[in-house]
HTML snippet that shows the backbone in 3Dmol.js (N, CA, C, O; Angstrom):
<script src="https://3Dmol.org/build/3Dmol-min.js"></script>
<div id="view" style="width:600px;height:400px;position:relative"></div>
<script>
const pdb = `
ATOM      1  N   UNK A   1      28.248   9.689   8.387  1.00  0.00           N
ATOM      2  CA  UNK A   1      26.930  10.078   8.808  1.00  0.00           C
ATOM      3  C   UNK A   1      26.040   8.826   8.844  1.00  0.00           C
ATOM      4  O   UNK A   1      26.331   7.972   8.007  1.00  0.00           O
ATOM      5  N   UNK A   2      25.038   8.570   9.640  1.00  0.00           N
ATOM      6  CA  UNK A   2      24.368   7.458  10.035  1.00  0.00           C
ATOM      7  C   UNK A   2      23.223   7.829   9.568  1.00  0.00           C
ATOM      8  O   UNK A   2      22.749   8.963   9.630  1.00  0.00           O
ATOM      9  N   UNK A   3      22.540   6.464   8.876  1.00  0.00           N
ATOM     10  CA  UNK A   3      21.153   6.398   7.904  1.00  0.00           C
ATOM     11  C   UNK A   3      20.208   6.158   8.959  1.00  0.00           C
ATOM     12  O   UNK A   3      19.984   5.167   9.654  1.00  0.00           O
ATOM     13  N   UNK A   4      19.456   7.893   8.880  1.00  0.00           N
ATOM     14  CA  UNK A   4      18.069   7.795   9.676  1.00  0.00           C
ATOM     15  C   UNK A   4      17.232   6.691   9.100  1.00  0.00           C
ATOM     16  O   UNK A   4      17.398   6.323   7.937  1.00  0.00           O
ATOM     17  N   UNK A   5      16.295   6.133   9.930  1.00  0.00           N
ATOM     18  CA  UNK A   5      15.152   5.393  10.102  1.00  0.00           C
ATOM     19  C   UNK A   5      13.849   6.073  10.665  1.00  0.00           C
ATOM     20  O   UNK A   5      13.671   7.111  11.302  1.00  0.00           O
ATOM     21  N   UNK A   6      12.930   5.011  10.148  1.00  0.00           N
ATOM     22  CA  UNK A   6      11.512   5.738  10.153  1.00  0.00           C
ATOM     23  C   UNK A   6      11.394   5.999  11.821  1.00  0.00           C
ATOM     24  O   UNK A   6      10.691   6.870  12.334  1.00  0.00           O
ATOM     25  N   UNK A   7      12.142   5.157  12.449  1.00  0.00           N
ATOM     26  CA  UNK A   7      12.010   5.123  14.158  1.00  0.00           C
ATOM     27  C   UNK A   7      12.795   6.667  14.368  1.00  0.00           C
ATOM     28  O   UNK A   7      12.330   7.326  15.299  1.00  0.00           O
ATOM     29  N   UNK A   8      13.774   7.213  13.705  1.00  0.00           N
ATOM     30  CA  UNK A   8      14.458   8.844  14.201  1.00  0.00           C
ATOM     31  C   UNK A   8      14.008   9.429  13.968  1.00  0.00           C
ATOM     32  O   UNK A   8      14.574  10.514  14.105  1.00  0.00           O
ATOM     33  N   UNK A   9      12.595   9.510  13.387  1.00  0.00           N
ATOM     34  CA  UNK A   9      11.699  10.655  13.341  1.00  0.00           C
ATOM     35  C   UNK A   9      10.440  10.930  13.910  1.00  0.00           C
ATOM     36  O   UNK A   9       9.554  10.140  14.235  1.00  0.00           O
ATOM     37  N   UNK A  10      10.482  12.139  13.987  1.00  0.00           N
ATOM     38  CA  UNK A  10       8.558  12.530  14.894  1.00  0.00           C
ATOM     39  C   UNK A  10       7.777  12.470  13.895  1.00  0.00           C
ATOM     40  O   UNK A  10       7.785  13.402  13.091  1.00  0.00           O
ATOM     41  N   UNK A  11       7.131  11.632  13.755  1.00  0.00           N
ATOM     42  CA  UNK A  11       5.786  11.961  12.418  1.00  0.00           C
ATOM     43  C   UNK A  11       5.014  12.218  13.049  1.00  0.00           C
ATOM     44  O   UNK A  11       4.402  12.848  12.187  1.00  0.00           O
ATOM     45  N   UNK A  12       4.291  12.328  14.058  1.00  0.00           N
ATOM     46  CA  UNK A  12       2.980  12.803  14.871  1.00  0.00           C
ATOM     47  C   UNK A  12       2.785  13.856  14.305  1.00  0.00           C
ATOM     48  O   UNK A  12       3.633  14.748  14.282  1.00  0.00           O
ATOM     49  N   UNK A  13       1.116  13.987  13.495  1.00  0.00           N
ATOM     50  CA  UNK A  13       0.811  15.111  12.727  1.00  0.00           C
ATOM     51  C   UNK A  13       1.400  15.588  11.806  1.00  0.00           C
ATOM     52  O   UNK A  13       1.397  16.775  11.479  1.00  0.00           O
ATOM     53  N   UNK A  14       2.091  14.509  11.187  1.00  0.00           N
ATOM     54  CA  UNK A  14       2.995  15.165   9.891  1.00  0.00           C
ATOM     55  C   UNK A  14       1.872  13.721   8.766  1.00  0.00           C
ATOM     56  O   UNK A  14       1.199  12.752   9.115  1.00  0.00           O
ATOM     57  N   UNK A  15       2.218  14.343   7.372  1.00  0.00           N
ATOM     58  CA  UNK A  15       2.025  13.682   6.418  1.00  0.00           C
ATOM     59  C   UNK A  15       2.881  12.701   5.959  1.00  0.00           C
ATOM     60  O   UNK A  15       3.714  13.405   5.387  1.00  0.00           O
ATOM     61  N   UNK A  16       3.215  11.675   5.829  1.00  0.00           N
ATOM     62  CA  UNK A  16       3.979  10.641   5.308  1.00  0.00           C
ATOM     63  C   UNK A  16       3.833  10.067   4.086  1.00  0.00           C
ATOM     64  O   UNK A  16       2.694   9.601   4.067  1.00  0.00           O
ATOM     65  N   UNK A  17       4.526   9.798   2.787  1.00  0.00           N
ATOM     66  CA  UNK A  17       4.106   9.392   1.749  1.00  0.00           C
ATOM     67  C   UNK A  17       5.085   8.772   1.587  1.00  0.00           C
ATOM     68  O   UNK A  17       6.261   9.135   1.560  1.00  0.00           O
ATOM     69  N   UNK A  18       4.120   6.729   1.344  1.00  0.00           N
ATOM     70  CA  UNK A  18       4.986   5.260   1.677  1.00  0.00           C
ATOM     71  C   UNK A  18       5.320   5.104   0.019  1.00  0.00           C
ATOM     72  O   UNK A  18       4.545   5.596  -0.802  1.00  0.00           O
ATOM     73  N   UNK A  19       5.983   4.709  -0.208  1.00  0.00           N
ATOM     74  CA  UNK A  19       5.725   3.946  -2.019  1.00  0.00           C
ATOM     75  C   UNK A  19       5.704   2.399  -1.464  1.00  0.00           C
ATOM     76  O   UNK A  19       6.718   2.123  -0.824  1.00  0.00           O
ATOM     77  N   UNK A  20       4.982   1.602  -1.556  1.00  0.00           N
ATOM     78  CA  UNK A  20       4.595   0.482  -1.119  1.00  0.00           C
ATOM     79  C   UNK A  20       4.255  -0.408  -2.734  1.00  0.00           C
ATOM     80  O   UNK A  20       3.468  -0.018  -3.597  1.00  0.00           O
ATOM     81  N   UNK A  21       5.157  -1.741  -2.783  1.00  0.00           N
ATOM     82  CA  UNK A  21       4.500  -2.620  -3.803  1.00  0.00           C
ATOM     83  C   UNK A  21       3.412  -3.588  -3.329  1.00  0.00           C
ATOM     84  O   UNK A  21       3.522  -4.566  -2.589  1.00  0.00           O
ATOM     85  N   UNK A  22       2.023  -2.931  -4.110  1.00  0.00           N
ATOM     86  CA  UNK A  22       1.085  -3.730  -3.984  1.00  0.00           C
ATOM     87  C   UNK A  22       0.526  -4.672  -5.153  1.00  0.00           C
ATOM     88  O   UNK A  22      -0.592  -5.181  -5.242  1.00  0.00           O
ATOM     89  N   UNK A  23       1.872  -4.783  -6.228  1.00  0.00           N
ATOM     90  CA  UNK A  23       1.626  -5.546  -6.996  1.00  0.00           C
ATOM     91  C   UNK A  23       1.590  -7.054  -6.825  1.00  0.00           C
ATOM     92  O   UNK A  23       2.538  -7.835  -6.911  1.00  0.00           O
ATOM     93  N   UNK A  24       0.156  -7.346  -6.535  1.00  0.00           N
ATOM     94  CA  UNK A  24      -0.051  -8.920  -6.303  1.00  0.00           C
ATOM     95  C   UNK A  24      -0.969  -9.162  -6.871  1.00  0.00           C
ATOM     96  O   UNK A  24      -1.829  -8.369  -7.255  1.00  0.00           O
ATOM     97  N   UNK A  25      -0.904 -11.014  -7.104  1.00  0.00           N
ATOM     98  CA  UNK A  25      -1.435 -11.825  -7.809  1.00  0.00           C
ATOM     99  C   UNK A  25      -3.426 -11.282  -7.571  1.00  0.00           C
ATOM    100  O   UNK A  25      -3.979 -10.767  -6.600  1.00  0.00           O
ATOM    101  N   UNK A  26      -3.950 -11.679  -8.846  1.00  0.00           N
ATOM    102  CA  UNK A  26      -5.533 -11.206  -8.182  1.00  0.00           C
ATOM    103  C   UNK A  26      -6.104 -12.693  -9.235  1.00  0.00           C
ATOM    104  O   UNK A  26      -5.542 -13.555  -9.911  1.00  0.00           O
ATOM    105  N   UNK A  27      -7.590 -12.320  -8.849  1.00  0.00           N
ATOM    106  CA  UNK A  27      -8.313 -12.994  -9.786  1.00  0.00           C
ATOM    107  C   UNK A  27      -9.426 -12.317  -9.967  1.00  0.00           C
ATOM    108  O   UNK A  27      -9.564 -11.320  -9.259  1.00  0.00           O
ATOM    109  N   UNK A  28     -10.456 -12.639 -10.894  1.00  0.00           N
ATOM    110  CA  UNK A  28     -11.653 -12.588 -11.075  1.00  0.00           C
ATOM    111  C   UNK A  28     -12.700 -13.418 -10.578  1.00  0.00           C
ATOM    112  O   UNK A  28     -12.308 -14.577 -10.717  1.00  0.00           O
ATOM    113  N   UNK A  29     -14.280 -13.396  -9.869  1.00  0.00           N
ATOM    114  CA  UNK A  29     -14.241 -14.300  -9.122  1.00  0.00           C
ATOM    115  C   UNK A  29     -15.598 -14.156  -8.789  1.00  0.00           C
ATOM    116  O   UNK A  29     -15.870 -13.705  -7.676  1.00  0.00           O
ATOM    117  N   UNK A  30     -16.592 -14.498  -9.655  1.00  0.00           N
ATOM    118  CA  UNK A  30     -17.789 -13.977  -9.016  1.00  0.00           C
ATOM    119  C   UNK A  30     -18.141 -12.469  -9.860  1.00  0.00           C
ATOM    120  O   UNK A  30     -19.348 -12.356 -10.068  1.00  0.00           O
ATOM    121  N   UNK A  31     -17.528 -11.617 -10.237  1.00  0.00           N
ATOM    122  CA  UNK A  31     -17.425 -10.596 -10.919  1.00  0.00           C
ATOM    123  C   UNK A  31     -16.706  -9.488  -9.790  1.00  0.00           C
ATOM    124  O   UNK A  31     -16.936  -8.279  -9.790  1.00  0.00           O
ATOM    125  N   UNK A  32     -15.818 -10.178  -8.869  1.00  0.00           N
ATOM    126  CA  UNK A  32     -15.239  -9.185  -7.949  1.00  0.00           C
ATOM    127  C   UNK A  32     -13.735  -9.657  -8.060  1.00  0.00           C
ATOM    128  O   UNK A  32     -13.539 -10.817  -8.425  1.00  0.00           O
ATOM    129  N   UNK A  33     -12.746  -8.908  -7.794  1.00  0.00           N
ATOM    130  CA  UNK A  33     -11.395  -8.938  -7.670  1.00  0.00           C
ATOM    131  C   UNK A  33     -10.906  -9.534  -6.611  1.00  0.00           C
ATOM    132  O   UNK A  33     -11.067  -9.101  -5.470  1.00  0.00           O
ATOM    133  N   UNK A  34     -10.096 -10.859  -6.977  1.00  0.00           N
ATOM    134  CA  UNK A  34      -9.905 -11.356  -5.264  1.00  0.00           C
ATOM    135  C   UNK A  34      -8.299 -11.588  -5.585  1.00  0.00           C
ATOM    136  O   UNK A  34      -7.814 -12.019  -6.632  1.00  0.00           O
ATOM    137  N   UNK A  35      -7.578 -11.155  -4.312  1.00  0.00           N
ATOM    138  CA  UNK A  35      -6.312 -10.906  -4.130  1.00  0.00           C
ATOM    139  C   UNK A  35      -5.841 -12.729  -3.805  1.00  0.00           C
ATOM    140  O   UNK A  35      -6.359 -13.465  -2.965  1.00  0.00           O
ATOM    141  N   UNK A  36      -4.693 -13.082  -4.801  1.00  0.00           N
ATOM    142  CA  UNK A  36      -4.757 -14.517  -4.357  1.00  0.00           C
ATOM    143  C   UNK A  36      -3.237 -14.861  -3.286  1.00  0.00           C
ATOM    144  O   UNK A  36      -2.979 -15.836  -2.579  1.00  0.00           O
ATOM    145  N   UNK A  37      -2.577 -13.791  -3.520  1.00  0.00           N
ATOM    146  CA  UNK A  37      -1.280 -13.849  -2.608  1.00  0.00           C
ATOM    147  C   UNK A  37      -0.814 -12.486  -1.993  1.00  0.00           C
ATOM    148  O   UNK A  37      -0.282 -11.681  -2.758  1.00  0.00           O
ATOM    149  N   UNK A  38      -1.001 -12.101  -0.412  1.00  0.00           N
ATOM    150  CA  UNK A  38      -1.157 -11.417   0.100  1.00  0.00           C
ATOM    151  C   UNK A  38       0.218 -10.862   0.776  1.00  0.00           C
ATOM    152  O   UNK A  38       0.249  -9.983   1.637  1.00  0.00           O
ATOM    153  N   UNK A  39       1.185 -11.437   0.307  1.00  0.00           N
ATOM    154  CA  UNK A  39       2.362 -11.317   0.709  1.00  0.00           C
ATOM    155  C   UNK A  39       3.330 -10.088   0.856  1.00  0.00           C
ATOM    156  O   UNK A  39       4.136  -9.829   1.749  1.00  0.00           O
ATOM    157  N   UNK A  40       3.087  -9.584  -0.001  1.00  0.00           N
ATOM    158  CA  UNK A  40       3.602  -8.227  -0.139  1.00  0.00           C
ATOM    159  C   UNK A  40       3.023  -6.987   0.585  1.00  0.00           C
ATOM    160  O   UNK A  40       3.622  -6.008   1.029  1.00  0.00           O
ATOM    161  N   UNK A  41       1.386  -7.355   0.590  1.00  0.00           N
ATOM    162  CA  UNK A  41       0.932  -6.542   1.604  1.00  0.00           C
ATOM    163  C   UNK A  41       0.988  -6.692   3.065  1.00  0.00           C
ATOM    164  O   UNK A  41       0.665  -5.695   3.710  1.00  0.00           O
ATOM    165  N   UNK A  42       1.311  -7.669   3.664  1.00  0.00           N
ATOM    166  CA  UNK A  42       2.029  -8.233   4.515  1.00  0.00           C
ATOM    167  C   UNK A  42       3.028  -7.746   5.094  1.00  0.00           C
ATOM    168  O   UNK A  42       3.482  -7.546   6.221  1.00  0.00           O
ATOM    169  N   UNK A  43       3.177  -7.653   4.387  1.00  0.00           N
ATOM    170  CA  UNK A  43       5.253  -7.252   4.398  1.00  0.00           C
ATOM    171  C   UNK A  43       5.409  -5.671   4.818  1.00  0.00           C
ATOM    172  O   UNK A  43       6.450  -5.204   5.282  1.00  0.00           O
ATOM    173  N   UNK A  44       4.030  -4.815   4.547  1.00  0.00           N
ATOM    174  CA  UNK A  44       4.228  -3.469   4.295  1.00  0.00           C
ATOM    175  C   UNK A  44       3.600  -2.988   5.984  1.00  0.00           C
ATOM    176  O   UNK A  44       3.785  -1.971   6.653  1.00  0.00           O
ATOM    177  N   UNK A  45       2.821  -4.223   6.234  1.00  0.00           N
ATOM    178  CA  UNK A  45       2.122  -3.398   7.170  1.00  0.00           C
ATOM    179  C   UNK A  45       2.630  -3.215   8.491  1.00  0.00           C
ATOM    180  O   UNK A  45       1.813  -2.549   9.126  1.00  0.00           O
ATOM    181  N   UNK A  46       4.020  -3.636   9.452  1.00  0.00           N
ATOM    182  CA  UNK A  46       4.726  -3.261  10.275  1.00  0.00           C
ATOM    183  C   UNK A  46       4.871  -1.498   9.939  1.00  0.00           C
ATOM    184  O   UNK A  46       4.704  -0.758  10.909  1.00  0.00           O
ATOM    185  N   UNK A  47       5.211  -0.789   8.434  1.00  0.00           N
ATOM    186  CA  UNK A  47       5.368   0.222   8.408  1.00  0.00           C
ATOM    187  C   UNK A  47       4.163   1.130   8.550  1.00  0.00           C
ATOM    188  O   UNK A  47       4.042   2.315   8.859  1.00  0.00           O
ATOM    189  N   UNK A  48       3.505   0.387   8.294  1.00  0.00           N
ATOM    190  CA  UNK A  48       1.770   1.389   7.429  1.00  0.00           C
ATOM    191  C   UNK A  48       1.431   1.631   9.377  1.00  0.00           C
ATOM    192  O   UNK A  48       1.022   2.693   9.846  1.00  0.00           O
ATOM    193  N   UNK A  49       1.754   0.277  10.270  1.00  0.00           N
ATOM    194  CA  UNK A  49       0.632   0.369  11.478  1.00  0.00           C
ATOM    195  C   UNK A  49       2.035   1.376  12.159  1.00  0.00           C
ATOM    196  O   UNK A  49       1.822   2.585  12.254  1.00  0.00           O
ATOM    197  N   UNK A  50       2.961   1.014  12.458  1.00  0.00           N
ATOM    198  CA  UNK A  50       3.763   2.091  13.249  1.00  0.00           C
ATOM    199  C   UNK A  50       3.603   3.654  12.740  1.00  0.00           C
ATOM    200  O   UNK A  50       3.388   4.544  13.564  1.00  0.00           O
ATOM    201  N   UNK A  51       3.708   3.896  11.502  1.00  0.00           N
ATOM    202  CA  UNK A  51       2.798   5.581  11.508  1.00  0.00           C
ATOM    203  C   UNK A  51       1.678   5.545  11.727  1.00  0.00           C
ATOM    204  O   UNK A  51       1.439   6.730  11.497  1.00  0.00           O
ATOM    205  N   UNK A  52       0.726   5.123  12.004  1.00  0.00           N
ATOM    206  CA  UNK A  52      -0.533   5.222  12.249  1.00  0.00           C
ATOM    207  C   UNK A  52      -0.724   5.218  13.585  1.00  0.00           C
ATOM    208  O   UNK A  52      -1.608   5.960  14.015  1.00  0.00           O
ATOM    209  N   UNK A  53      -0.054   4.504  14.409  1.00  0.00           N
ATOM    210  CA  UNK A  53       0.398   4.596  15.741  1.00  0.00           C
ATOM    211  C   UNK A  53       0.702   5.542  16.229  1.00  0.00           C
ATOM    212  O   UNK A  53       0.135   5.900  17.261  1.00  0.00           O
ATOM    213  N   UNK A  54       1.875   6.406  15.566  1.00  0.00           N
ATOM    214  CA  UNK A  54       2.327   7.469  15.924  1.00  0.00           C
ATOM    215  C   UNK A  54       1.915   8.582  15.357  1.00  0.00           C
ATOM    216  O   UNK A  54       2.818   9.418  15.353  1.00  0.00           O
ATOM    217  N   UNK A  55       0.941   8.952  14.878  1.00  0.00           N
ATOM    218  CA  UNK A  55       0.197   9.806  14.699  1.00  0.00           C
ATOM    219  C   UNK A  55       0.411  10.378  13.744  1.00  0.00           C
ATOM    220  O   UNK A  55       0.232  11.596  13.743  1.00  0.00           O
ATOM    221  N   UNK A  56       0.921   9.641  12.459  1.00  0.00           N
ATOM    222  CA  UNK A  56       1.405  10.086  10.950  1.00  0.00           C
ATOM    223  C   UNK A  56      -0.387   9.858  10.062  1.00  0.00           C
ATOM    224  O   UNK A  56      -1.251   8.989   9.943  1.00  0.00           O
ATOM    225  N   UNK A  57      -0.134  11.200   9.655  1.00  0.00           N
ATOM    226  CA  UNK A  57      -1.256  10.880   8.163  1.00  0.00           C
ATOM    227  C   UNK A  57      -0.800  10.373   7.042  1.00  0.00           C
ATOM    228  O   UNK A  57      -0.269  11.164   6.262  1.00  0.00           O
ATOM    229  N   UNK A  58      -0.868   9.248   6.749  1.00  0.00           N
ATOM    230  CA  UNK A  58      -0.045   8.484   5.743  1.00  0.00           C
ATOM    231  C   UNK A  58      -0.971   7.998   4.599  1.00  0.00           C
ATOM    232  O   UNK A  58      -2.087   7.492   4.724  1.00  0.00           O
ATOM    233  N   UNK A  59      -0.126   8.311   3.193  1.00  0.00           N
ATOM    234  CA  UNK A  59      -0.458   8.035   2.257  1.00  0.00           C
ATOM    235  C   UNK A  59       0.568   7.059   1.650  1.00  0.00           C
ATOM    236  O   UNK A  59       1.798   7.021   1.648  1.00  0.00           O
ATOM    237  N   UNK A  60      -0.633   6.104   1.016  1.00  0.00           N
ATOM    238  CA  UNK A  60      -0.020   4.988   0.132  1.00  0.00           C
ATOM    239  C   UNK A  60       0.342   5.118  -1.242  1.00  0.00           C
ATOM    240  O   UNK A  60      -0.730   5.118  -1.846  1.00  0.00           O
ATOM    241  N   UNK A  61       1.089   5.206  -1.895  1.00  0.00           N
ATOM    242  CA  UNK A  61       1.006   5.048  -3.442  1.00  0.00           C
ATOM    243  C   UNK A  61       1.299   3.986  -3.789  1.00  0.00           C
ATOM    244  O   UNK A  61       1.682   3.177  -2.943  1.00  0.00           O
ATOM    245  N   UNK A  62       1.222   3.647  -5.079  1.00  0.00           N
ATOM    246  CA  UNK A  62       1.316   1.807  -5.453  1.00  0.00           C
ATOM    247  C   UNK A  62       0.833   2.198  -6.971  1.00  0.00           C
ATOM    248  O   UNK A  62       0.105   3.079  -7.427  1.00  0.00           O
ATOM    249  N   UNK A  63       1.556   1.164  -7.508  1.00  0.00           N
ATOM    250  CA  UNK A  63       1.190   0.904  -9.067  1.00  0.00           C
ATOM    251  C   UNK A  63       0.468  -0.602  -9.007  1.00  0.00           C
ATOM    252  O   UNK A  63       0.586  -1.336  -8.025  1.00  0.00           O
ATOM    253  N   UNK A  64      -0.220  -0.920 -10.080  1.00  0.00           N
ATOM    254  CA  UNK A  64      -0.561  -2.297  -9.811  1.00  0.00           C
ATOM    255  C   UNK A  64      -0.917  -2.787 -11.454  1.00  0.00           C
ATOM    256  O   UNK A  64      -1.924  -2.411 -12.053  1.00  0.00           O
ATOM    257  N   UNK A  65      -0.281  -3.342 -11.804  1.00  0.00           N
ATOM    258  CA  UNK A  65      -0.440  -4.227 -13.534  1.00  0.00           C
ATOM    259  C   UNK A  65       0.117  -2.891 -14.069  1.00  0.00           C
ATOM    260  O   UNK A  65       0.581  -1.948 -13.428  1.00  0.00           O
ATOM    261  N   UNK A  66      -0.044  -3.044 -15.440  1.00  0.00           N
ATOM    262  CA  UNK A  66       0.222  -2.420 -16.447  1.00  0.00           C
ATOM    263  C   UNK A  66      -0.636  -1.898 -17.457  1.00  0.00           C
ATOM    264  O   UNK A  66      -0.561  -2.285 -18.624  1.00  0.00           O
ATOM    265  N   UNK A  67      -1.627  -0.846 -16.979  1.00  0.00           N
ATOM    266  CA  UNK A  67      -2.684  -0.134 -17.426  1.00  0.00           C
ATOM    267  C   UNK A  67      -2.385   0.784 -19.488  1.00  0.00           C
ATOM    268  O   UNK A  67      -3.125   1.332 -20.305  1.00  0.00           O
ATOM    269  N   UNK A  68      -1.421   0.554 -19.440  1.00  0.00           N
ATOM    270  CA  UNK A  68      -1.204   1.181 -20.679  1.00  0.00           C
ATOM    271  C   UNK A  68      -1.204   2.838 -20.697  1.00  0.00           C
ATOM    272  O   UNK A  68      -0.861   3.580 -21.618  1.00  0.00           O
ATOM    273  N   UNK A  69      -1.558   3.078 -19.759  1.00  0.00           N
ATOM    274  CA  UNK A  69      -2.191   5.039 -19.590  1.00  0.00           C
ATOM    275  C   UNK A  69      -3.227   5.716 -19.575  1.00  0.00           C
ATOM    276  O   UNK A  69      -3.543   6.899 -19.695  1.00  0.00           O
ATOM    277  N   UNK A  70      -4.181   3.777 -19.231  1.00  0.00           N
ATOM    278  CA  UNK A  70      -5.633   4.104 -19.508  1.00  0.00           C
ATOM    279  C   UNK A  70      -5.814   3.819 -18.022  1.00  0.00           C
ATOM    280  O   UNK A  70      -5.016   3.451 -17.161  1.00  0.00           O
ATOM    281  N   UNK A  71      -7.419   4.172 -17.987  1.00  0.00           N
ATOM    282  CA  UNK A  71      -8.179   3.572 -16.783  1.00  0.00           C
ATOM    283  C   UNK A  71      -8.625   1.731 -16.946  1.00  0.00           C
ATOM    284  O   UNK A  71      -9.604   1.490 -17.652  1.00  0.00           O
ATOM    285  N   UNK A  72      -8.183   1.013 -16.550  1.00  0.00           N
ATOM    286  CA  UNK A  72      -9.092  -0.733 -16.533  1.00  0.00           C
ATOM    287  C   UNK A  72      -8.669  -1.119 -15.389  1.00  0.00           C
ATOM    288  O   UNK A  72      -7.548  -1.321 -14.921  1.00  0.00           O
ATOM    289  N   UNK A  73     -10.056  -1.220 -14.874  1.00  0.00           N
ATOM    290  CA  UNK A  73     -11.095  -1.257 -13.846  1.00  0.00           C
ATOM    291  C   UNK A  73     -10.515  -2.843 -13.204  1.00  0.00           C
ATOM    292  O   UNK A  73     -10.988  -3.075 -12.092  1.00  0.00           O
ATOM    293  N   UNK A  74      -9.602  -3.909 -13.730  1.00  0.00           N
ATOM    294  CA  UNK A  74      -9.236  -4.894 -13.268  1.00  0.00           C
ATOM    295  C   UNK A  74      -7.503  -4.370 -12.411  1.00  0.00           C
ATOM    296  O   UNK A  74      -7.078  -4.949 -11.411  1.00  0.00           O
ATOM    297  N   UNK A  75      -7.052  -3.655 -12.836  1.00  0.00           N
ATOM    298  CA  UNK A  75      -5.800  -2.570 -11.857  1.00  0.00           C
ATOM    299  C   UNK A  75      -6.114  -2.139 -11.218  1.00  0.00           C
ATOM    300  O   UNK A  75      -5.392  -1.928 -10.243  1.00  0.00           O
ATOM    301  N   UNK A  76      -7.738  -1.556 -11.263  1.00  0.00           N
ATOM    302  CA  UNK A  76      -7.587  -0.453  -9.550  1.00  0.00           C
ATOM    303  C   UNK A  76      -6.841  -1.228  -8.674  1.00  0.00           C
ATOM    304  O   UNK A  76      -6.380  -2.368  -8.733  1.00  0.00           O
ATOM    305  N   UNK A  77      -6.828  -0.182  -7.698  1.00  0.00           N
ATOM    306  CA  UNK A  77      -6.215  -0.217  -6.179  1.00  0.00           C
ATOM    307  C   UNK A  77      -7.282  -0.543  -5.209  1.00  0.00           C
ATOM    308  O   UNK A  77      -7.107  -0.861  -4.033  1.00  0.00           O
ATOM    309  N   UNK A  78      -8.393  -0.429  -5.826  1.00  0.00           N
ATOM    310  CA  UNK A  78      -9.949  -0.362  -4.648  1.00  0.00           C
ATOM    311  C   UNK A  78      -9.633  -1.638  -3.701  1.00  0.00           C
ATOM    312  O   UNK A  78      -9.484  -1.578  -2.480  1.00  0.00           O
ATOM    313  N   UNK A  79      -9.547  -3.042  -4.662  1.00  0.00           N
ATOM    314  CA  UNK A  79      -9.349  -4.160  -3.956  1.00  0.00           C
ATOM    315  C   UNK A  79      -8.849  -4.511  -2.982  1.00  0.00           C
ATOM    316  O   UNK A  79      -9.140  -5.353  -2.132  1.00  0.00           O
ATOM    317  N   UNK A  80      -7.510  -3.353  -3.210  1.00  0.00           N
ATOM    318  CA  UNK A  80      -6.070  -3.555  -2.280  1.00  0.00           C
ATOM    319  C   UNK A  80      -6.615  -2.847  -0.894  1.00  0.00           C
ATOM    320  O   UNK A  80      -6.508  -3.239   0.268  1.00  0.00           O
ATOM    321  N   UNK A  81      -7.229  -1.682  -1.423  1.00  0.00           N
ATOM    322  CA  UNK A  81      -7.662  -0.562   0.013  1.00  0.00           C
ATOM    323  C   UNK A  81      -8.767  -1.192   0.827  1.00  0.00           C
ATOM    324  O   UNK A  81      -8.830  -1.035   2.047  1.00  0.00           O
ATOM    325  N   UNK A  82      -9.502  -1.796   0.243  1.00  0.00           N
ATOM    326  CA  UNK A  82     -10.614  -2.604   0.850  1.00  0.00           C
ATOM    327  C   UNK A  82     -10.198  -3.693   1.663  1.00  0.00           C
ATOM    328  O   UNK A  82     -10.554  -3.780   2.838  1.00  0.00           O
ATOM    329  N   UNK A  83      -9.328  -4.684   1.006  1.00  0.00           N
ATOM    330  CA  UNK A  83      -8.226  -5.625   1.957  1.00  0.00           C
ATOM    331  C   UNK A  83      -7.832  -4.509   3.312  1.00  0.00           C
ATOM    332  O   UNK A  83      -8.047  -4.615   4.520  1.00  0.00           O
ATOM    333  N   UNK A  84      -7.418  -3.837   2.805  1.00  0.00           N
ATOM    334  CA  UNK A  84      -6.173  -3.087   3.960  1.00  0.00           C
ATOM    335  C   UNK A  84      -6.914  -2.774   4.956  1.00  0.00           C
ATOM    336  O   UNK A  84      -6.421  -2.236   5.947  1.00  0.00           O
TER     337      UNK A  84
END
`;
const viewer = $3Dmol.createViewer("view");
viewer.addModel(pdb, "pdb");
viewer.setStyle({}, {cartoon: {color: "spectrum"}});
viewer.zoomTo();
viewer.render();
</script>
């Protein structure tokens, strides 16, 4: 049996959910979060723009540092979505 690809499917109007690593380098910087190596997000976005193209509602998930199980406000994702 042959391994479908994101190209053998209709996503038009379907929901899509990517697991995408957006674990990258950041800094502090001014008192704002600045992404210092963009590489990985890079890497993701051939997939992110072809569903979006094709008419997929797509959701990102992503982990980013190692929050402990708490909320700190230097892990959000805001940075990453704001880049994107």
């Amino acid at each position: 049996m042959a391994k479908l690809t994101l190209r053998d499917l209709d996503v038009r109007g379907k929901r899509v959910l990517v697991r995408v690593d957006f674990n990258v380098p950041t800094e502090m910087r001014g008192g704002n979060i600045r992404i210092t190596d963009d590489t990985r997000i890079r890497e993701s976005l051939p997939t992110i723009n072809y569903l979006r193209e094709h008419g997929a509602k797509t959701i990102l998930v992503s982990h980013f540092g190692r929050p402990k199980g708490k909320r700190v406000q230097k892990y959000s994702l805001r940075p990453i979505g704001d880049y994107l």
